[in-house]
PyMOL Python script that loads the backbone (N, CA, C, O; Angstrom):
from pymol import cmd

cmd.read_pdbstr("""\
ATOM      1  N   UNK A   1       0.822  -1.182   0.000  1.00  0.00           N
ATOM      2  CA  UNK A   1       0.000   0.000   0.000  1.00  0.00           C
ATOM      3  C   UNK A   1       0.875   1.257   0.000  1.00  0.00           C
ATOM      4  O   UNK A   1       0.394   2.367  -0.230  1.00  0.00           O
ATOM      5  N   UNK A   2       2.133   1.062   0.256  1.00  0.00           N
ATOM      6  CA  UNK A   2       3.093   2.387   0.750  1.00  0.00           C
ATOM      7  C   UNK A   2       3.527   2.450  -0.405  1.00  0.00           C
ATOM      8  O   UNK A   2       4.079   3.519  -0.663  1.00  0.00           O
ATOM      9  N   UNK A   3       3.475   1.387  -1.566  1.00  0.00           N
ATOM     10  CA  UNK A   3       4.645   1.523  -2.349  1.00  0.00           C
ATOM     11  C   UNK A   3       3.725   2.245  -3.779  1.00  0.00           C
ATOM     12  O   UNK A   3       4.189   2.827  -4.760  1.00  0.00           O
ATOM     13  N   UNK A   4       2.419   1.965  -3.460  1.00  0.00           N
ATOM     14  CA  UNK A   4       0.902   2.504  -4.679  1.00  0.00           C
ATOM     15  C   UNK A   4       1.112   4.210  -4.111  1.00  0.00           C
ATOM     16  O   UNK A   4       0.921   5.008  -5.028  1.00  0.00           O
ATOM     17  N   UNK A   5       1.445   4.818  -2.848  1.00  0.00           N
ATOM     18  CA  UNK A   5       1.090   5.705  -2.854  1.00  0.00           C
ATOM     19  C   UNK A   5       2.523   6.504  -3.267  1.00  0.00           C
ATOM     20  O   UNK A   5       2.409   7.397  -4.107  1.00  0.00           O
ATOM     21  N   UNK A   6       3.727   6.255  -2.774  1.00  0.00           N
ATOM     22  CA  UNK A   6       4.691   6.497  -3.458  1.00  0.00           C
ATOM     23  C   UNK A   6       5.075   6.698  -4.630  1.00  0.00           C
ATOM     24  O   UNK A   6       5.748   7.678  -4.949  1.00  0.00           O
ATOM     25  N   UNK A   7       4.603   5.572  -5.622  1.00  0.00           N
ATOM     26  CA  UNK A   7       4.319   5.005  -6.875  1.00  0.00           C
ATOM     27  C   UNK A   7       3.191   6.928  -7.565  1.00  0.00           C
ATOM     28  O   UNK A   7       3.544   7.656  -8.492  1.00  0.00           O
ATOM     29  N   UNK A   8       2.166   7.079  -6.820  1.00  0.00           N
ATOM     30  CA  UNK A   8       1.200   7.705  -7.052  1.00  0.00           C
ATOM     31  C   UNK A   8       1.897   9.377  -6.697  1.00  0.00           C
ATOM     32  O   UNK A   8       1.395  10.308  -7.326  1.00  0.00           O
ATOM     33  N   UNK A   9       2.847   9.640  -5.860  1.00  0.00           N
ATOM     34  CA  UNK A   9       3.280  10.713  -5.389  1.00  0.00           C
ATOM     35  C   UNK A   9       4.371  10.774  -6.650  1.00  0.00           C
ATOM     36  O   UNK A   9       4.089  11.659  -7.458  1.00  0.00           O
ATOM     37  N   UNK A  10       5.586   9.984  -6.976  1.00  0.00           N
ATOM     38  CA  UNK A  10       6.425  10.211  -8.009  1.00  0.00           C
ATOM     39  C   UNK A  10       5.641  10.383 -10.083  1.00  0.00           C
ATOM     40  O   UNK A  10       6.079  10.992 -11.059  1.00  0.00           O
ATOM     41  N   UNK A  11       4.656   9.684  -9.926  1.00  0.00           N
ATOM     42  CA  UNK A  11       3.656  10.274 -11.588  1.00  0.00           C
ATOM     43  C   UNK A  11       3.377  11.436 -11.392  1.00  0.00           C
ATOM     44  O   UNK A  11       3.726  12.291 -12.206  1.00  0.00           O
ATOM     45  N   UNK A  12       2.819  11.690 -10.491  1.00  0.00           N
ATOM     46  CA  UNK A  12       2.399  13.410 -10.192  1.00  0.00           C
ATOM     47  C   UNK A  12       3.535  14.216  -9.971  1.00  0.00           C
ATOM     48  O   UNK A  12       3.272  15.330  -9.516  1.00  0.00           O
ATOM     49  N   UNK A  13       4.381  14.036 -10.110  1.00  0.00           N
ATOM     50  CA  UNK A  13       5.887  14.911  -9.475  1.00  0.00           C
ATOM     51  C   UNK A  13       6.085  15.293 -11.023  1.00  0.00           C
ATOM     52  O   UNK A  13       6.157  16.354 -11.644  1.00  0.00           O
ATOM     53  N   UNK A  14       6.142  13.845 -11.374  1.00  0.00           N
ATOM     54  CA  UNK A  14       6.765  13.843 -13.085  1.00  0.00           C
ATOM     55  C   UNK A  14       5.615  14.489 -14.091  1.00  0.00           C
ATOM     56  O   UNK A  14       6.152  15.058 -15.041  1.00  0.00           O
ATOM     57  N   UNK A  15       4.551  14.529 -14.111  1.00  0.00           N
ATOM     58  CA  UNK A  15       3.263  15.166 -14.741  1.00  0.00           C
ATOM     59  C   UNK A  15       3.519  16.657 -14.106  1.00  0.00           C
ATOM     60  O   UNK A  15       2.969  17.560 -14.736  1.00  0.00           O
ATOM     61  N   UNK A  16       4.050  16.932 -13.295  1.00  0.00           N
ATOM     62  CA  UNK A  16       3.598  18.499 -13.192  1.00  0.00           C
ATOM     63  C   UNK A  16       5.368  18.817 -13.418  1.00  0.00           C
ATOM     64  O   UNK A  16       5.558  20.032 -13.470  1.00  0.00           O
ATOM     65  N   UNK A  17       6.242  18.267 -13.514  1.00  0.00           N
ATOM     66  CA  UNK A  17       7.377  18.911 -14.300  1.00  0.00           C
ATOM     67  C   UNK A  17       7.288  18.659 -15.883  1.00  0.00           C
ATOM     68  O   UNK A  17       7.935  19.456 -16.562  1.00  0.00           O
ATOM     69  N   UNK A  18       6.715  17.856 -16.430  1.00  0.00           N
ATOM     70  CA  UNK A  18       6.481  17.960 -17.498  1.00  0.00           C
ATOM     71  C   UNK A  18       5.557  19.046 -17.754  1.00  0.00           C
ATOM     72  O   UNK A  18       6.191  19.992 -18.220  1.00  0.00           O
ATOM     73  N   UNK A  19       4.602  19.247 -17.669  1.00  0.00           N
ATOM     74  CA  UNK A  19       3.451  20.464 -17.574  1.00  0.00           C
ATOM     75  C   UNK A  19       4.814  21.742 -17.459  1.00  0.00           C
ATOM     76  O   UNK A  19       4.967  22.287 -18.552  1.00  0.00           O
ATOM     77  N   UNK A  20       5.419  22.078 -16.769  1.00  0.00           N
ATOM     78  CA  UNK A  20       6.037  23.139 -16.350  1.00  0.00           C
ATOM     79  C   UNK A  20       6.453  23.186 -17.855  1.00  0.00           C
ATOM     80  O   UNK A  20       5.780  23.763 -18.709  1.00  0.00           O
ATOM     81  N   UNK A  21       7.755  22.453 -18.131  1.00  0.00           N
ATOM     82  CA  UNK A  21       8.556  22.556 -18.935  1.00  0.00           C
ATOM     83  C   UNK A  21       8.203  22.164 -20.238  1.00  0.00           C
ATOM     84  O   UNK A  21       9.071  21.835 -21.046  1.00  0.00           O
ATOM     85  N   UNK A  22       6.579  22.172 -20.610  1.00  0.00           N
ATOM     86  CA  UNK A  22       5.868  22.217 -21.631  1.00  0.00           C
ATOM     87  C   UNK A  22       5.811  23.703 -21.396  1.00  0.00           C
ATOM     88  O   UNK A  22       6.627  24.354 -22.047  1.00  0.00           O
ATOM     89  N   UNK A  23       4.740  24.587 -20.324  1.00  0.00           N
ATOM     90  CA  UNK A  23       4.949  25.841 -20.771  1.00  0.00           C
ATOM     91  C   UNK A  23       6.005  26.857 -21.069  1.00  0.00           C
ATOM     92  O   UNK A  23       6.050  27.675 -21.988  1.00  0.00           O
ATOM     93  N   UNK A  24       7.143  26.548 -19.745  1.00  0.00           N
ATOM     94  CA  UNK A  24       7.911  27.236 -20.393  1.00  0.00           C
ATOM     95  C   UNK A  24       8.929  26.995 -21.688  1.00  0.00           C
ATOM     96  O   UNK A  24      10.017  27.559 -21.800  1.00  0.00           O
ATOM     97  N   UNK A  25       8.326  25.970 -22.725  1.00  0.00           N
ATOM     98  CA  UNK A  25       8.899  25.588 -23.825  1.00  0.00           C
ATOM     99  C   UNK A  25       7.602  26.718 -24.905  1.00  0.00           C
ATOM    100  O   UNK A  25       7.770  27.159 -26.042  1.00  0.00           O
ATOM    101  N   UNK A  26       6.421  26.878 -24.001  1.00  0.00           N
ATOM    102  CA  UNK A  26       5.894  27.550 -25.269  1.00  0.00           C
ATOM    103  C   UNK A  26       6.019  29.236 -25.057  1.00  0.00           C
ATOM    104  O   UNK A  26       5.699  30.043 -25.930  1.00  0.00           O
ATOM    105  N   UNK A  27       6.564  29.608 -23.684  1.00  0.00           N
ATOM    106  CA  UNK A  27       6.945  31.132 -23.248  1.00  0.00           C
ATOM    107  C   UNK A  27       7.865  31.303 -23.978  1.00  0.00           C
ATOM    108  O   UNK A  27       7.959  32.484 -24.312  1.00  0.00           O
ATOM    109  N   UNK A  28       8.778  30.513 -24.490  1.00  0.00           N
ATOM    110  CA  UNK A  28       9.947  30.768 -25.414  1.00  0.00           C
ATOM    111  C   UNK A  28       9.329  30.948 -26.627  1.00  0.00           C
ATOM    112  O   UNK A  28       9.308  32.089 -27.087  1.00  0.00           O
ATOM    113  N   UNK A  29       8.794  29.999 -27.269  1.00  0.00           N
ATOM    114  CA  UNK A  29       8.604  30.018 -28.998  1.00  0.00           C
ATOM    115  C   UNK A  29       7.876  31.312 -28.927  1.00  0.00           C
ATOM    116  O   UNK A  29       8.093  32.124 -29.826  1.00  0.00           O
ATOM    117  N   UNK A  30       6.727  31.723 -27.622  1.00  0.00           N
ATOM    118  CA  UNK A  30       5.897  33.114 -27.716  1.00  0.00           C
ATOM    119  C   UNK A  30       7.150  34.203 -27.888  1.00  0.00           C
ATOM    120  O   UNK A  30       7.144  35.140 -28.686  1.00  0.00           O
ATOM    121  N   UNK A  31       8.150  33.894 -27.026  1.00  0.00           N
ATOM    122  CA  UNK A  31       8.973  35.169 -27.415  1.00  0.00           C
ATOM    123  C   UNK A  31       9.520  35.658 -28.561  1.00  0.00           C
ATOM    124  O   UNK A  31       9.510  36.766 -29.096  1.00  0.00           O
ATOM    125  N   UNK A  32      10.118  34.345 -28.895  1.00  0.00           N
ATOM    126  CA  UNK A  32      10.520  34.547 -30.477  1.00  0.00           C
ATOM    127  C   UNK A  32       9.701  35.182 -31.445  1.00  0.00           C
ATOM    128  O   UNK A  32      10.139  36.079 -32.165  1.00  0.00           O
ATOM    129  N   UNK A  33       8.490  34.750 -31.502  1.00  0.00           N
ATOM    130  CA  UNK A  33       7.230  34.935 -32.386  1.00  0.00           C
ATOM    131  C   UNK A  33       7.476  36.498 -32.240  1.00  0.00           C
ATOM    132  O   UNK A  33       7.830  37.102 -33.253  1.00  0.00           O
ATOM    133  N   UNK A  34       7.338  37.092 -31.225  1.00  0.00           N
ATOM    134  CA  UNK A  34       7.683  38.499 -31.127  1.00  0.00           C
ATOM    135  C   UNK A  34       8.526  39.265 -32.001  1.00  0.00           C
ATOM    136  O   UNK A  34       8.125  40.310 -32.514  1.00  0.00           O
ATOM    137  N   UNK A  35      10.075  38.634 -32.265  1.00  0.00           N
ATOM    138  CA  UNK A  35      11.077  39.074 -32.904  1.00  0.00           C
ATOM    139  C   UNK A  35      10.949  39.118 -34.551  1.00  0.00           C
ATOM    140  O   UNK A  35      11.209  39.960 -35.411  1.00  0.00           O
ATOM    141  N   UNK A  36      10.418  37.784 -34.547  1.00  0.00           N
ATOM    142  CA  UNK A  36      10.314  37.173 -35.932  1.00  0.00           C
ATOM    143  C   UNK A  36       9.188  37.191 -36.985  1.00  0.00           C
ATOM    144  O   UNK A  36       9.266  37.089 -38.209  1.00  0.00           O
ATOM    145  N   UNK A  37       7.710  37.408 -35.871  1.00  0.00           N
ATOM    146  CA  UNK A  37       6.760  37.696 -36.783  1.00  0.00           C
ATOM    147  C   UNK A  37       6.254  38.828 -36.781  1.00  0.00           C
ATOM    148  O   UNK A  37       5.696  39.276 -37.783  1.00  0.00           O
ATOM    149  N   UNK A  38       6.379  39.641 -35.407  1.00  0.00           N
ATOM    150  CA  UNK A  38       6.006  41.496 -35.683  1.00  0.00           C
ATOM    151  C   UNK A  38       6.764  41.860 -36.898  1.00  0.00           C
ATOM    152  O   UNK A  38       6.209  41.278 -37.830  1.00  0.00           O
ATOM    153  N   UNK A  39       7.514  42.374 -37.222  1.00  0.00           N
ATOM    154  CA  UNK A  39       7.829  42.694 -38.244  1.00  0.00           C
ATOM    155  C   UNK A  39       6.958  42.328 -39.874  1.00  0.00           C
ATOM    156  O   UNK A  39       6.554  43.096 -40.747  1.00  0.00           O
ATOM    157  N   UNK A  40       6.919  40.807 -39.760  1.00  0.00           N
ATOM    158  CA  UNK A  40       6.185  40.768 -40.972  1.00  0.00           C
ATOM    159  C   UNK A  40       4.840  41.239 -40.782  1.00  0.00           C
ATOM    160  O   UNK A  40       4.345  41.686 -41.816  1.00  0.00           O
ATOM    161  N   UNK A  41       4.219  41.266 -39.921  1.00  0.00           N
ATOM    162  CA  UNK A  41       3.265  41.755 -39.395  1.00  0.00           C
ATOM    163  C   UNK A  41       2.613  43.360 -39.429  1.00  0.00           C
ATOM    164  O   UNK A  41       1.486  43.846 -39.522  1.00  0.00           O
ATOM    165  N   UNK A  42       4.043  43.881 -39.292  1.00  0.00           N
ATOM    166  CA  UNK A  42       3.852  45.219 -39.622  1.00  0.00           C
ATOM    167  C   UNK A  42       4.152  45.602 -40.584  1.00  0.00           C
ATOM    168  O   UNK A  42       3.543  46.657 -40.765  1.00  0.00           O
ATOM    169  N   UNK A  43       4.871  45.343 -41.518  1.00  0.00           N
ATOM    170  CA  UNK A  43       4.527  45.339 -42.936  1.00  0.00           C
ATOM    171  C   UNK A  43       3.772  44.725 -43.878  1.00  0.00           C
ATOM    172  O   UNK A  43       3.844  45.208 -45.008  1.00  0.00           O
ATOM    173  N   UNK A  44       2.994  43.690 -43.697  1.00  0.00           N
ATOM    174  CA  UNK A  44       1.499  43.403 -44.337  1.00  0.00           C
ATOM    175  C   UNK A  44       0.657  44.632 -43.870  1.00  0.00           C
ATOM    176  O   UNK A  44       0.256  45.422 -44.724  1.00  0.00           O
ATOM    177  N   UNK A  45       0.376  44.823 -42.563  1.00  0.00           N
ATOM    178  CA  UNK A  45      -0.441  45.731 -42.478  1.00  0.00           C
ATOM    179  C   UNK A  45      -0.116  46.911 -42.886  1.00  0.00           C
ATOM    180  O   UNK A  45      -1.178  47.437 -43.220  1.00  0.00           O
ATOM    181  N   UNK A  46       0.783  47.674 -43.064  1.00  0.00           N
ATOM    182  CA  UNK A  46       0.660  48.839 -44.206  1.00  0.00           C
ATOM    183  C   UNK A  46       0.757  48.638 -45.482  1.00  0.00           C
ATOM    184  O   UNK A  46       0.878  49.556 -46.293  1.00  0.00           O
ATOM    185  N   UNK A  47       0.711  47.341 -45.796  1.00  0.00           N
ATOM    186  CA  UNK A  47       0.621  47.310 -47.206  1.00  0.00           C
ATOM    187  C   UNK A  47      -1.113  47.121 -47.508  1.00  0.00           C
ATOM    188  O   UNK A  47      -1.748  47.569 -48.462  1.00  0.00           O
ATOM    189  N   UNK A  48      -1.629  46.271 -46.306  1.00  0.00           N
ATOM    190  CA  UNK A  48      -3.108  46.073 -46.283  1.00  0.00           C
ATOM    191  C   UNK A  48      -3.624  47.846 -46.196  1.00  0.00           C
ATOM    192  O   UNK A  48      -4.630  47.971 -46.894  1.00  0.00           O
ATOM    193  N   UNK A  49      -3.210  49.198 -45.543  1.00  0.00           N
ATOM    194  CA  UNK A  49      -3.262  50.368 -45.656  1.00  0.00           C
ATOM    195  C   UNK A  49      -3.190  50.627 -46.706  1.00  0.00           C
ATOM    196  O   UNK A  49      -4.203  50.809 -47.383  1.00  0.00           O
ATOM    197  N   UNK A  50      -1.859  50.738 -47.237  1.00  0.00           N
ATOM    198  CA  UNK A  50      -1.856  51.419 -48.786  1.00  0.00           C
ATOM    199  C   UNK A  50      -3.129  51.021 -49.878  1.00  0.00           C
ATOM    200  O   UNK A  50      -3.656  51.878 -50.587  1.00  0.00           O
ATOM    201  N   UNK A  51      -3.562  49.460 -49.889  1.00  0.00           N
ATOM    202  CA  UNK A  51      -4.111  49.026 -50.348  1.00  0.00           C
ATOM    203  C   UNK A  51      -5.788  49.182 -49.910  1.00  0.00           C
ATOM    204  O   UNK A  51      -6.553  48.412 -50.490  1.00  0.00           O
ATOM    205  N   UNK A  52      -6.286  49.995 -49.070  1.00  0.00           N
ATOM    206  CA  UNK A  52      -7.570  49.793 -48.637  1.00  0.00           C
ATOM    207  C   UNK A  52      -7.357  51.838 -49.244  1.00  0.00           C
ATOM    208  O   UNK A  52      -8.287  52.263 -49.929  1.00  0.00           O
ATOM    209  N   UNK A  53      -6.204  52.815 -48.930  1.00  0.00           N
ATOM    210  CA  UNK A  53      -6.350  53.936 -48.926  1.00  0.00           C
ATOM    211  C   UNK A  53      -6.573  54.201 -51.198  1.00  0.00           C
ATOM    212  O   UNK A  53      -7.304  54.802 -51.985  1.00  0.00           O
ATOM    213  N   UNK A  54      -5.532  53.389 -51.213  1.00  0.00           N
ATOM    214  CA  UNK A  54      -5.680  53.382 -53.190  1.00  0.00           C
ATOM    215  C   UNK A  54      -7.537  52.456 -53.499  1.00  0.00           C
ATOM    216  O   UNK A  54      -8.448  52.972 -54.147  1.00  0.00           O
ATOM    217  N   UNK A  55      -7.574  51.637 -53.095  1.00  0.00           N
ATOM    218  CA  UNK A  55      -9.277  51.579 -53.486  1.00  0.00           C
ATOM    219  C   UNK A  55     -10.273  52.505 -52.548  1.00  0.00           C
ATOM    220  O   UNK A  55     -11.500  52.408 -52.530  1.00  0.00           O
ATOM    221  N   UNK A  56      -9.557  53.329 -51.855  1.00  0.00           N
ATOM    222  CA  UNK A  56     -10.766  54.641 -51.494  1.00  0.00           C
ATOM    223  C   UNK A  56     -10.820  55.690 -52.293  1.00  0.00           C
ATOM    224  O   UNK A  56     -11.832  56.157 -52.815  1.00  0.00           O
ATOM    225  N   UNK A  57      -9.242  56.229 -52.432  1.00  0.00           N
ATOM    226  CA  UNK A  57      -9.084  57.102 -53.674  1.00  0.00           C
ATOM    227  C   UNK A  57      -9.945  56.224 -55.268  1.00  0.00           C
ATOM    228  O   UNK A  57     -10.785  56.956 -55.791  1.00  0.00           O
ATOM    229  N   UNK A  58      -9.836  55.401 -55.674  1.00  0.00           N
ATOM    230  CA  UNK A  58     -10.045  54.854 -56.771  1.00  0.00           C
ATOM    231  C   UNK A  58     -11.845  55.232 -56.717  1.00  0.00           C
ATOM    232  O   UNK A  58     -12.375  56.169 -57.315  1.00  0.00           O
ATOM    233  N   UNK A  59     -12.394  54.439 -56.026  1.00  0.00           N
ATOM    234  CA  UNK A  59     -13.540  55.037 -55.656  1.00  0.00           C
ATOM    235  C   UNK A  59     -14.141  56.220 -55.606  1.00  0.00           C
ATOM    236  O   UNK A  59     -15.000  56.753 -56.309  1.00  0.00           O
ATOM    237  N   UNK A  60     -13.736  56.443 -54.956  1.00  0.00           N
ATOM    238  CA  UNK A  60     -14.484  58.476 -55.106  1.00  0.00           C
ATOM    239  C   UNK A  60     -13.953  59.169 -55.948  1.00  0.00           C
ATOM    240  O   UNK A  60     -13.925  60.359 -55.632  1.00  0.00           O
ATOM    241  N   UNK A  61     -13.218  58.765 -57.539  1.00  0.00           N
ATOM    242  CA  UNK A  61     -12.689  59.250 -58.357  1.00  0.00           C
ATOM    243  C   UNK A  61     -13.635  59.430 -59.369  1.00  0.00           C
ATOM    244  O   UNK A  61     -13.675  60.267 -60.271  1.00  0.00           O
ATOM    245  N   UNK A  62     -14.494  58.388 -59.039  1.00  0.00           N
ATOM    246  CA  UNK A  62     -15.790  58.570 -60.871  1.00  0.00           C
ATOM    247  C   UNK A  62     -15.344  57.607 -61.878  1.00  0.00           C
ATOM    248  O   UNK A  62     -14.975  56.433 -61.871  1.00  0.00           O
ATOM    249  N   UNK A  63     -15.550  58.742 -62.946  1.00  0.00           N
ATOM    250  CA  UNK A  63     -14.846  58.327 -64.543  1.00  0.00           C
ATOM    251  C   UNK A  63     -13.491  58.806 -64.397  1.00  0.00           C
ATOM    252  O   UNK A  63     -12.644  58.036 -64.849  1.00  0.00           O
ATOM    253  N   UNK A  64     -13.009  60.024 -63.813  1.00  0.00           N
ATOM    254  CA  UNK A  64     -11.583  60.287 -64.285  1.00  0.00           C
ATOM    255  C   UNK A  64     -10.525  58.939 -63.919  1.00  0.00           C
ATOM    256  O   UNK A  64     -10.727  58.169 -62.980  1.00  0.00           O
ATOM    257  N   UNK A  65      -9.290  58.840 -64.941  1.00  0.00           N
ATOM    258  CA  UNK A  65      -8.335  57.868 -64.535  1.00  0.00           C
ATOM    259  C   UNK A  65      -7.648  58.232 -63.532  1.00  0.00           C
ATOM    260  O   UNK A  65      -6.825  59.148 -63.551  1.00  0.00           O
ATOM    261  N   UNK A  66      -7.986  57.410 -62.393  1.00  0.00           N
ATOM    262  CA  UNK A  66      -6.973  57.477 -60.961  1.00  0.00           C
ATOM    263  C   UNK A  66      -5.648  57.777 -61.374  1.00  0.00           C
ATOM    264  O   UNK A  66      -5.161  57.639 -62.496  1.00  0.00           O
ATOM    265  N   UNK A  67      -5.151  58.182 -60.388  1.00  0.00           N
ATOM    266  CA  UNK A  67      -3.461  58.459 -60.601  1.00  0.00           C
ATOM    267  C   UNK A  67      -2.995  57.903 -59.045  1.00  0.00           C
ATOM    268  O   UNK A  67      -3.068  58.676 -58.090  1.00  0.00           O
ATOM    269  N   UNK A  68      -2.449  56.312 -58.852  1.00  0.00           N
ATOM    270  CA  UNK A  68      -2.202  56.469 -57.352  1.00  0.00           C
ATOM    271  C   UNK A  68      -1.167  56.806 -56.818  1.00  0.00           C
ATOM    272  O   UNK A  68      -0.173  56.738 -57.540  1.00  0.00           O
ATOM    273  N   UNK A  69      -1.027  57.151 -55.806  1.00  0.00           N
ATOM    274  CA  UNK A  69       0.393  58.003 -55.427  1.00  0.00           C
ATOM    275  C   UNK A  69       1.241  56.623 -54.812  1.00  0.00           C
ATOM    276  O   UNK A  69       0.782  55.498 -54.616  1.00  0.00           O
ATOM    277  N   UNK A  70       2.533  57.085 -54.599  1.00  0.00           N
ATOM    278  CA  UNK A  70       3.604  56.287 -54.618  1.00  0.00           C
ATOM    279  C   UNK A  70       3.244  55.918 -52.986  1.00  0.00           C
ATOM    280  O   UNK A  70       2.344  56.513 -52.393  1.00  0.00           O
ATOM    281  N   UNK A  71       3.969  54.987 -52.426  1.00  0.00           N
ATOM    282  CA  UNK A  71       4.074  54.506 -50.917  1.00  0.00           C
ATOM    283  C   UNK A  71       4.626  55.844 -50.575  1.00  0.00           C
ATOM    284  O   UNK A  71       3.877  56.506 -49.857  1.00  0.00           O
ATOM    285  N   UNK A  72       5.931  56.498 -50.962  1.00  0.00           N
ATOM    286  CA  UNK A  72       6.369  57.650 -49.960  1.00  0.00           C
ATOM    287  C   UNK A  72       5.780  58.536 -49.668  1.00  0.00           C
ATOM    288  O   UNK A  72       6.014  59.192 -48.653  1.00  0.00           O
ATOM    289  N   UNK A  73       4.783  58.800 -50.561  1.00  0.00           N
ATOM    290  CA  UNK A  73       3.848  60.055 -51.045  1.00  0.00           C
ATOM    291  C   UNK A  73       1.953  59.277 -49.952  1.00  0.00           C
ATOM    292  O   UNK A  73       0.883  59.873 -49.827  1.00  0.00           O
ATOM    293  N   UNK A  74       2.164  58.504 -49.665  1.00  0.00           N
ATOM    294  CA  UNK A  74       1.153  57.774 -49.184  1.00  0.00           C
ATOM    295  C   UNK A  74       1.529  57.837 -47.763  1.00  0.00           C
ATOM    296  O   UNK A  74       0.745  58.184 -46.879  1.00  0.00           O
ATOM    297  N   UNK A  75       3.086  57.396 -47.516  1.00  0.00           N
ATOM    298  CA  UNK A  75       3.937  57.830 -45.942  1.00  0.00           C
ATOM    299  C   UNK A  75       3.248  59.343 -45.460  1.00  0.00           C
ATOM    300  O   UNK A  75       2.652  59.610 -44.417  1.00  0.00           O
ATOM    301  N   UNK A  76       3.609  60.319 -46.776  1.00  0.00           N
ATOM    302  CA  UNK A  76       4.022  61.368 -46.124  1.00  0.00           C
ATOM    303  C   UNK A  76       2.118  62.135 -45.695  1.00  0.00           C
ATOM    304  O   UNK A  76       1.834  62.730 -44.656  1.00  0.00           O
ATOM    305  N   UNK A  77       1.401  61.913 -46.567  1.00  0.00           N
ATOM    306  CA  UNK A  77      -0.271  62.072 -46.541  1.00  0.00           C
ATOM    307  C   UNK A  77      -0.340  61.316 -44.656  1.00  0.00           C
ATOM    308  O   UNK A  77      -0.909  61.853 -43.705  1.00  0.00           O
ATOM    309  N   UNK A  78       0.359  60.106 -44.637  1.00  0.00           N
ATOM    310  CA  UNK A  78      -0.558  59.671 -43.123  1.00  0.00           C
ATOM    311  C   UNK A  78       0.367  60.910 -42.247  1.00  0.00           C
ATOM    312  O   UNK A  78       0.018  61.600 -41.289  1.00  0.00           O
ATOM    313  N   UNK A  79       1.338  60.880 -42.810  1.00  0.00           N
ATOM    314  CA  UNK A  79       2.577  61.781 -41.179  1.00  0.00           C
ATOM    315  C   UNK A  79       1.687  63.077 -41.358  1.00  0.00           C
ATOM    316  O   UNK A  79       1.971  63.861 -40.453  1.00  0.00           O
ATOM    317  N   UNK A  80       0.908  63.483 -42.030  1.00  0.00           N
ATOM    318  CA  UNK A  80       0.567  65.013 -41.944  1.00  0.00           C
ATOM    319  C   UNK A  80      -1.160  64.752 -41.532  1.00  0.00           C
ATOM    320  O   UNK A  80      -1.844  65.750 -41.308  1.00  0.00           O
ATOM    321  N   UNK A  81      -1.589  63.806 -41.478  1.00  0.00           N
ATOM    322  CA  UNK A  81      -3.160  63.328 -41.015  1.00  0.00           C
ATOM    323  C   UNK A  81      -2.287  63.433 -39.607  1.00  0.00           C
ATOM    324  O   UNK A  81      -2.227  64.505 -39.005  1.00  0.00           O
ATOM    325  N   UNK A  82      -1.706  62.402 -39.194  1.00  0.00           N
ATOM    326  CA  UNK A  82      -1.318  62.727 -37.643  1.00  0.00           C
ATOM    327  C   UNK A  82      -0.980  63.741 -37.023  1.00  0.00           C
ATOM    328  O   UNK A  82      -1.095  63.845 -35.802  1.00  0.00           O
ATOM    329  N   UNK A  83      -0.438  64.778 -37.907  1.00  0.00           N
ATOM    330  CA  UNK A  83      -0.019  66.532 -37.383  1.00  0.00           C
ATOM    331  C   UNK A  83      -0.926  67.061 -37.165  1.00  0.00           C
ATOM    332  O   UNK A  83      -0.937  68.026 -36.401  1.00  0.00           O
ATOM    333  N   UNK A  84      -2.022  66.586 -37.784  1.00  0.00           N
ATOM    334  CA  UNK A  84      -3.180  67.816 -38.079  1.00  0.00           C
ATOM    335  C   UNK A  84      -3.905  67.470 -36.538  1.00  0.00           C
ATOM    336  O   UNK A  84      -4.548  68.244 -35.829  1.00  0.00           O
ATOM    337  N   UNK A  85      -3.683  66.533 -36.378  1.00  0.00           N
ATOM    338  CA  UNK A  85      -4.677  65.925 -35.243  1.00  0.00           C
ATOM    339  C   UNK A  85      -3.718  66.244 -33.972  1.00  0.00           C
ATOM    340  O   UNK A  85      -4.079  65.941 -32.835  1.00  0.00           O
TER     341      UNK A  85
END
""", "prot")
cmd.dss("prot")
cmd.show_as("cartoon", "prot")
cmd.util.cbc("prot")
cmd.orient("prot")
């Protein structure tokens, strides 16, 4: 009976260090993810910008042929929306 509960005290020792060193195996890959995927992250999303601001312009243009402005020229339109504000 001493040796079932022993037996029962060392699985649970080993189940909750495994558990541990499962999470902190996924606190790591979370960190990385930080380094490695913000970035792409933040450049899809201003490209998803450029791309939602050129089909707004395109839109409220009519018949005339759009002319869309360049990314720098698209930079410099948001840096002066933020001044104004």
């Amino acid at each position: 009976m001493h040796l079932t509960r022993l037996k029962h005290r060392f699985f649970t020792l080993l189940s909750t260090l495994l558990f541990i060193g499962c999470l902190h195996s996924a606190a790591r890959v979370e960190g990385n993810l930080k380094v490695t995927l913000q970035p792409a992250l933040s450049a899809l999303s201003r490209d998803m910008r450029d791309i939602r601001d050129a089909l707004t312009r395109y839109a409220g243009e009519g018949e005339e042929s759009p002319t869309p402005l360049t990314r720098g020229e698209t930079h410099a339109a948001e840096r002066g929306d933020t001044e104004d504000k």
